[in-house]
C-alpha positions in Angstrom: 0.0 0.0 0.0 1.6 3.6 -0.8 2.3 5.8 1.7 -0.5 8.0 0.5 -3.7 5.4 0.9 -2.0 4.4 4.1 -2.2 8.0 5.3 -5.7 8.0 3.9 -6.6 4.4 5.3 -5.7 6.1 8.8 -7.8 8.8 8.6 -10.8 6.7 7.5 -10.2 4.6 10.7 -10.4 7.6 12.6 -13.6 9.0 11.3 -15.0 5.8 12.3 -14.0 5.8 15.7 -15.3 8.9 15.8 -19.2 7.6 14.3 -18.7 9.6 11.6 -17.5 7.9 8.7 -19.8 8.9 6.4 -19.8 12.4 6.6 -17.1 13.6 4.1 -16.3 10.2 2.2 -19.8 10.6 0.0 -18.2 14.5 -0.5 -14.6 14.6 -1.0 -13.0 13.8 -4.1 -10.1 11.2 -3.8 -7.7 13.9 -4.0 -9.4 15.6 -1.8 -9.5 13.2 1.1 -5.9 12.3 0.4 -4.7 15.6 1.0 -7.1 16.0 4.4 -5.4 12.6 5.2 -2.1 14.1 4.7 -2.4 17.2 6.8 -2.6 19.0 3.8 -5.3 21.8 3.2 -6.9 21.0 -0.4 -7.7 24.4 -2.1 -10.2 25.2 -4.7 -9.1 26.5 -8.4 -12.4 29.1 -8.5 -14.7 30.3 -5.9 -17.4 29.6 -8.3 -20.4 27.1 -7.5 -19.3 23.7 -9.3 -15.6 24.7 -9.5 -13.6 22.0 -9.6 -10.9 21.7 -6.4 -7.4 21.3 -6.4 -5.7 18.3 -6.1 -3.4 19.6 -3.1 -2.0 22.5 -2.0 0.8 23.3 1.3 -0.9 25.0 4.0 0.6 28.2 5.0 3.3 28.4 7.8 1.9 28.8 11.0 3.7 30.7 13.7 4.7 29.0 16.9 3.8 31.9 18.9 0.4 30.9 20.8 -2.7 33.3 19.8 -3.8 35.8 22.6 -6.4 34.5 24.5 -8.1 37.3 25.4 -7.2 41.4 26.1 -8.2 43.7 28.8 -10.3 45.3 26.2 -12.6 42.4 25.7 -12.6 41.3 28.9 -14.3 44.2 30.4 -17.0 43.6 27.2 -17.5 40.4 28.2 -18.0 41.4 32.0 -20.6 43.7 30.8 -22.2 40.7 28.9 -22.5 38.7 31.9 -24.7 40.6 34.0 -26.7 41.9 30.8 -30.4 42.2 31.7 -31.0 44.4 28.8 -33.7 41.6 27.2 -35.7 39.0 28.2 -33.9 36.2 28.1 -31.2 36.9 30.7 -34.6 35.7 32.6 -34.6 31.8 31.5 -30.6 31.7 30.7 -28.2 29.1 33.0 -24.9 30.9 31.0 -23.9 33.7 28.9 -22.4 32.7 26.0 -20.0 35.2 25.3 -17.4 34.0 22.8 -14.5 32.2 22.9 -11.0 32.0 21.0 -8.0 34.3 20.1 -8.4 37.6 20.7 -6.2 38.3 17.4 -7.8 35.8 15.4 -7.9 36.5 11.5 -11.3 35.2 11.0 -14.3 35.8 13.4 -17.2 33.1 13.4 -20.7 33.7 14.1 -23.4 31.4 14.6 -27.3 32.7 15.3 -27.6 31.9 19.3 -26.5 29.4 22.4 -28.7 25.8 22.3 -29.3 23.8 25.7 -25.4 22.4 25.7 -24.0 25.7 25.1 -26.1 27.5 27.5 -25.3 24.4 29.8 -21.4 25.2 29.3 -21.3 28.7 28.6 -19.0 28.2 25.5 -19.7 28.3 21.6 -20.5 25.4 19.5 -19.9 22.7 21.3 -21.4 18.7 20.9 -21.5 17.1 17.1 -22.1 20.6 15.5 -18.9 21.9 16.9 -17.0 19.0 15.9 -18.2 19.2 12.6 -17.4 23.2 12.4 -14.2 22.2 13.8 -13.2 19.7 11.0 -14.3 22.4 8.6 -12.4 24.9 10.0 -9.4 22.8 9.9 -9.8 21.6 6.3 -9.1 25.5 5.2 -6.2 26.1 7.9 -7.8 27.3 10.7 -7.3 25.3 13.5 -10.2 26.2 16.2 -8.1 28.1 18.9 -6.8 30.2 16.2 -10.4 31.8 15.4 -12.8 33.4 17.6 -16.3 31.9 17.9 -19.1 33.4 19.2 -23.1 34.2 18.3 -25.0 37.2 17.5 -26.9 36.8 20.5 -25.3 35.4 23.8 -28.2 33.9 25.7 -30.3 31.2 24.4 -34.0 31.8 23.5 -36.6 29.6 24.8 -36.8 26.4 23.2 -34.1 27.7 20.3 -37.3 29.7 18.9 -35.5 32.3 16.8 -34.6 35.4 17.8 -36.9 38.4 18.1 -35.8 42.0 16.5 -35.4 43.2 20.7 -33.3 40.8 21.4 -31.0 41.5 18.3 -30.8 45.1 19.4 -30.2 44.6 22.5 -27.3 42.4 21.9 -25.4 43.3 18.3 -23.2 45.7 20.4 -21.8 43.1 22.3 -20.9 41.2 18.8 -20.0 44.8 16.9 -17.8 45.4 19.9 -16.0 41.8 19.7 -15.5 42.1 16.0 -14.0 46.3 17.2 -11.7 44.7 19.5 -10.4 42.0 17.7 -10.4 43.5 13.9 -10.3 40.1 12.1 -9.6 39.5 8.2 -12.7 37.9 7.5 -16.0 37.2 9.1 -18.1 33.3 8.3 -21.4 33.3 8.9 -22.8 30.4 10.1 -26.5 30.0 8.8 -29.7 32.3 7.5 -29.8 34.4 10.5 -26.1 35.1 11.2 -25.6 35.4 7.5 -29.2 37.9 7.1 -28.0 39.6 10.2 -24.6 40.6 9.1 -25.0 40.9 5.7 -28.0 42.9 5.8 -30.3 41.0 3.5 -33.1 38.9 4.0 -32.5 36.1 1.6 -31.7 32.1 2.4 -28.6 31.0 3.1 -28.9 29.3 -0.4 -28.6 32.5 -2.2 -26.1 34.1 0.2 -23.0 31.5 0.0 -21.0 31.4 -2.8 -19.9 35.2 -3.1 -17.8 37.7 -0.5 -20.5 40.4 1.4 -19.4 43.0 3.3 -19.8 44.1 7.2 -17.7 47.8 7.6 -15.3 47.0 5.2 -14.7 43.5 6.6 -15.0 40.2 4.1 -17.9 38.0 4.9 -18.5 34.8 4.0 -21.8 32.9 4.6 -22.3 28.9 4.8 -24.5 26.4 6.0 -24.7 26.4 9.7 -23.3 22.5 11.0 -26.4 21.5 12.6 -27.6 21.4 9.4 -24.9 19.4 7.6 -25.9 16.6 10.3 -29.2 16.4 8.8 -28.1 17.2 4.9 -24.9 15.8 4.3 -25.1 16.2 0.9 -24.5 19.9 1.3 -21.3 19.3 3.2 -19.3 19.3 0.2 -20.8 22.7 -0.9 -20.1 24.3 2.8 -16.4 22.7 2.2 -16.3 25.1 -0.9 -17.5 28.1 1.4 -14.9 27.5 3.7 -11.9 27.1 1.2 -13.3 30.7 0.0 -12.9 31.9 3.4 -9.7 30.8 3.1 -8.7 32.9 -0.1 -10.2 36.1 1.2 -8.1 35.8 4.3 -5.4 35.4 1.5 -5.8 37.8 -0.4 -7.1 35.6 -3.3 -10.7 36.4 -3.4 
């Protein structure tokens, strides 16, 4: 066996392990997976819908020096966060979930709001849909404790009903001020309402993807939020594409 299917025999084993051996094997090209296998970050040639990817392609040097966990800056947002009562739902909340990551992080993620196990843990994305944003993040370079992940609202509504326009208003200048403080390359998007929210349109998440928005000057890319790829993993292949266009904008290459 060549070094290459071993590597990629390995990672299939691991997937497994892992219960999810399905997930990107009916969505990655052979090249593709090879080059995940390898450590490698497969890039594609166009950002265009149905562009084909690239076989393989180095990922960028990444500096030893660990990523700042937080500054004094942020820190006194968060406080502020914490003992918000500006809304409802500080009422029914057990945690505020603020954000988590480096506070110089090139790209900034943001979901819509906390379920039951964030709220539970007080951190972002967390349980299978984490994991599965994690892989993704990885498979374009950007290993989670490198970003900075966090919601547009920090408190989980009732039931995961979505969000009402008060409780947007009342907590967009916690995320306005995250984004302020840590000044990223690139902003992802993570489903219809975090897309519709910073991108300022009200279409599906369908229509959004693909293309390079912007928030303030800052890039933003939109995808498919992970929860979602559970239940469609046909569309994981797709949000791959989204995030290997994040991956050129915070390159300069889109």
């Amino acid at each position: 066996m060549s070094a290459a299917r071993e590597l990629l025999a390995r990672y299939l084993r691991q997937r497994h392990e892992l219960g999810e051996d399905t997930l990107f094997l009916e969505t990655l090209t052979r090249g593709e997976a090879i080059a995940l296998a390898s450590g490698r970050r497969p890039r594609l040639r166009a950002a265009a819908a149905g562009a084909a990817p690239a076989e393989e392609t180095a990922a960028p040097p990444r500096s030893d020096t660990a990523p700042a966990a937080s500054t004094p800056e942020l820190e006194r947002v968060r406080a502020e966060a914490l003992a918000c009562t500006r809304c409802r739902l500080h009422e029914g909340r057990r945690m505020v979930v603020f954000g988590e990551g480096s506070a110089s992080a090139e790209v900034v993620v943001i979901g819509e709001a906390p379920g039951a196990e964030e709220d539970r843990t007080g951190r972002p994305f967390v349980g299978p849909a984490g994991k599965l944003l994690d892989r993704l993040l990885a498979s374009a370079g950007f290993p989670r404790e490198r970003v900075y992940i966090c919601n547009v609202l920090k408190c989980r509504p009732p039931g995961n009903r979505d969000p009402q326009p008060d409780e947007i208003a009342s907590c967009v200048p916690y995320l306005e001020r995250q984004i302020e403080l840590i000044a990223p390359r690139a902003l992802l998007a993570v489903g219809s309402f975090a897309a519709q929210t910073l991108v300022g349109e009200a279409h599906s998440i369908g229509t959004l993807r693909g293309r390079v928005h912007r928030r303030h000057g800052i890039p933003v890319v939109a995808t498919y939020h992970p929860a979602y790829l559970l239940r469609s993993p046909e569309r994981l292949r797709t949000a791959w594409q989204d995030f290997q266009l994040l991956r050129q904008v915070v390159d300069g290459e889109a």
